[in-house]
C-alpha positions as CSV (number, residue, x, y, z in Angstrom):
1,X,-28.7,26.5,2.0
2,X,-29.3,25.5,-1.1
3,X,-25.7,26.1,-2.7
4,X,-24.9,23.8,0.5
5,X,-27.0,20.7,-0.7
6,X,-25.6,21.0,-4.6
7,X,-22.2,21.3,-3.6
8,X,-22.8,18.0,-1.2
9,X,-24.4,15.9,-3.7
10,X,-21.6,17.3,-6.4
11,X,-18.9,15.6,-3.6
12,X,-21.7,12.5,-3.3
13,X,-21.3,12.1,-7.2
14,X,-17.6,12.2,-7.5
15,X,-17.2,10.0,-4.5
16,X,-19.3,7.7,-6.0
17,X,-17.5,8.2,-9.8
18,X,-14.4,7.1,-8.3
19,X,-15.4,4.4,-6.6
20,X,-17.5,2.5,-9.1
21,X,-13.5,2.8,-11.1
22,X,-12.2,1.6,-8.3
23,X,-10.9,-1.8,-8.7
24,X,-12.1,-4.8,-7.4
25,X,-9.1,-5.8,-6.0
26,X,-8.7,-2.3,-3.9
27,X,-12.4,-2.0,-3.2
28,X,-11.8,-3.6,0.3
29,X,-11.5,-2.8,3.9
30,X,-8.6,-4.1,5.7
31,X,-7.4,-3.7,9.4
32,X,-4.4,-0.9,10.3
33,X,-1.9,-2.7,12.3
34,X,-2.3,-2.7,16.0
35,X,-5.7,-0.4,15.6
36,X,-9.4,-1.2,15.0
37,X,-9.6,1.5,12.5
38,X,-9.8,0.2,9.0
39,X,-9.0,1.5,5.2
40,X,-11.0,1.0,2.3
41,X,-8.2,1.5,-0.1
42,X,-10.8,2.8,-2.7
43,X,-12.3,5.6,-0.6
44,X,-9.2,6.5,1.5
45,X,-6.6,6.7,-1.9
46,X,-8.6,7.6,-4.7
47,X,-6.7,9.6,-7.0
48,X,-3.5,8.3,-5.7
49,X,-0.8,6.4,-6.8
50,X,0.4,3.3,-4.5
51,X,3.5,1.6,-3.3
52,X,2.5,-1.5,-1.7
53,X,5.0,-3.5,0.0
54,X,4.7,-6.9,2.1
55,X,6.7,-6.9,4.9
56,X,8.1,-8.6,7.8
57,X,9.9,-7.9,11.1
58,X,13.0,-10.6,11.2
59,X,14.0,-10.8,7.8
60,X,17.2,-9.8,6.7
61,X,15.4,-6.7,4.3
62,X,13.5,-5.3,7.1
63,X,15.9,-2.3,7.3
64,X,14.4,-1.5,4.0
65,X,11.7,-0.4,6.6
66,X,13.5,3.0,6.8
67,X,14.5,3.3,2.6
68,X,10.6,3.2,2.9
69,X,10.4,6.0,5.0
70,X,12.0,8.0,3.4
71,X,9.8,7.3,0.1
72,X,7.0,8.1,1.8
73,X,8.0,11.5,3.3
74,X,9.5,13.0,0.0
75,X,6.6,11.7,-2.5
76,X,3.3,11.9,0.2
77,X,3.2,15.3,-1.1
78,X,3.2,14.5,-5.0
79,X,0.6,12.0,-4.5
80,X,1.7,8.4,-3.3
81,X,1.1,6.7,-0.3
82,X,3.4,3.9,1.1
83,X,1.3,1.0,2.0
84,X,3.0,-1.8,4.1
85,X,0.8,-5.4,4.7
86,X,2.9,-7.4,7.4
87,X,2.8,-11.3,6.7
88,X,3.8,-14.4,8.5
89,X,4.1,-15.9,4.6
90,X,7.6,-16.7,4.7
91,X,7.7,-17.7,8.4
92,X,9.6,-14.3,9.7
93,X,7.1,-12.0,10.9
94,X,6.4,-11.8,15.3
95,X,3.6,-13.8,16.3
96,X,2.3,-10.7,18.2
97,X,0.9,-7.8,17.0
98,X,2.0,-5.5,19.6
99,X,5.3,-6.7,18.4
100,X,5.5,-6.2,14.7
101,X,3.9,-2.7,15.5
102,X,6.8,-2.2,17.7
103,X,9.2,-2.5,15.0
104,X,7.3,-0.8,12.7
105,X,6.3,2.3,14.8
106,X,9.1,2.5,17.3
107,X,12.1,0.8,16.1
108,X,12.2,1.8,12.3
109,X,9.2,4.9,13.2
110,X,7.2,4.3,9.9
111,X,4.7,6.8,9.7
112,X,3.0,5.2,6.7
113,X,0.1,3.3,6.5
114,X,0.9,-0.4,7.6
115,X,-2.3,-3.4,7.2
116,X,-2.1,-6.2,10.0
117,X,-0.5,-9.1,9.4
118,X,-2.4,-11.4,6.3
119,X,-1.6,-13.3,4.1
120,X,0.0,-12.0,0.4
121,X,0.4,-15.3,-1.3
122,X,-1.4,-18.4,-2.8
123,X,-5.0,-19.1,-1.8
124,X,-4.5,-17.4,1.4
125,X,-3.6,-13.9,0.1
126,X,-5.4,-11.0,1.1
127,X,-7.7,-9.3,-1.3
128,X,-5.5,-6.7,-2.3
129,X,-2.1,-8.9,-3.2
130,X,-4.2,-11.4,-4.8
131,X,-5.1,-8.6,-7.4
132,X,-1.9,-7.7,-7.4
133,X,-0.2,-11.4,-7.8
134,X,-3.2,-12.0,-10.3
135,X,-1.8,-8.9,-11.9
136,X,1.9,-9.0,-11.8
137,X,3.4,-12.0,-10.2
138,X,3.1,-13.0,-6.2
139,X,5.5,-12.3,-3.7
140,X,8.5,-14.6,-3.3
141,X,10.1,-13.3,-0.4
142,X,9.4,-10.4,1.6
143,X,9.4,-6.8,0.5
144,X,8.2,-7.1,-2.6
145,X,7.1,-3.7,-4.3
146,X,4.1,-3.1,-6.7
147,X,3.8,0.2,-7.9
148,X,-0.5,1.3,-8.7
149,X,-0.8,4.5,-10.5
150,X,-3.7,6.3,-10.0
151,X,-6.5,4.4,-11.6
152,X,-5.3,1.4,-9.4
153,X,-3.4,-0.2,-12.7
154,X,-1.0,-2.1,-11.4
155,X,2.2,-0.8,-12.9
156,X,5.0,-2.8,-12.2
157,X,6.5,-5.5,-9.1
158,X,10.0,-5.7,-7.8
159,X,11.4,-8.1,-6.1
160,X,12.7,-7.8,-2.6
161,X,16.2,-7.0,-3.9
162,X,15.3,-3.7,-5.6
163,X,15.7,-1.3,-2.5
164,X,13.6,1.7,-1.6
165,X,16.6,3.8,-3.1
166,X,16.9,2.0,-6.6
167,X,16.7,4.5,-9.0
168,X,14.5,1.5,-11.1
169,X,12.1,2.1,-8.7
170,X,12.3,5.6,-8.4
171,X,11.7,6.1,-12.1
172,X,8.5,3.9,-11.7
173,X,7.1,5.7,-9.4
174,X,7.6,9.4,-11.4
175,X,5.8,7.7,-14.2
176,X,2.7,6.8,-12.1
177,X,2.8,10.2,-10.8
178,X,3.2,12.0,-14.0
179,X,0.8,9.8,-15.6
180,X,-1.6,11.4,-13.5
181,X,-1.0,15.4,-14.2
């Protein structure tokens, strides 16, 4: 019993450890799309590094959707997590939510995380993308990338233009990872 109650305040400690480093920016609780469950980016992805993406269901890079995919089934294991936030800030997302979770989850069958739909620039941005804007530059079109590393440093932000497959990319996201080991 008693090894029980160190080992659970040992866990209490480190939990708490990594949040107090936890960013401000990431120390928030945001929606999952088409669910009432929430993250708390902090708690849920500590030690992990990040590629969050804003996204949207009618734009022309929105078959980047599956690029992403693919990102997210061959590093998930090494340590990053995909993050998409769908947002209406460039006027192409669906009105409903039941829809852009249809092309999310059916139509393009993410499997990683994906936020409901907020905004991710300007006074209106989320938490989250106003650290990251604050940090690196705002979104100016959809599917914008910002690599975190592990810490929650914001690393580096690609325009929509750089694909899921750019090798630019690519060799961001090994650093953020390696940075870690």
């Amino acid at each position: 019993m008693n090894i029980v109650y160190r080992i659970s305040a040992l866990v209490f400690a480190l939990a708490s450890t990594s949040a107090l480093a936890c960013p401000d920016y990431l120390n928030n609780e945001m929606r999952r799309l088409s669910s009432k469950e929430t993250i708390n980016f902090c708690e849920d992805y500590a030690g992990k590094a990040m590629l969050i993406v804003n996204t949207a269901s009618n734009c022309g890079y929105t078959p980047q959707f599956d690029g992403l995919e693919a990102l997210h089934r061959e590093y998930q294991d090494k340590g990053l997590v995909v993050i998409g936030f769908s947002s209406d800030d460039f006027f192409q997302e669906e009105n409903d939510e039941g829809d852009v979770a249809t092309v999310c989850y059916e139509k393009y069958d993410v499997s990683f995380p994906m936020m409901a739909t907020s905004g991710v620039r300007g006074k209106d941005a989320n938490p989250v993308f106003r650290g990251l804007g604050e940090a690196k530059g705002y979104p100016t079109w959809n599917f914008n990338k910002y690599v975190v590393d592990t810490e929650g440093n914001v690393v580096e932000h690609f325009g929509s233009n750089v694909g899921p497959d750019s090798q630019k990319l690519r060799g961001t996201i090994n650093a953020a990872l390696a940075a870690a080991d």
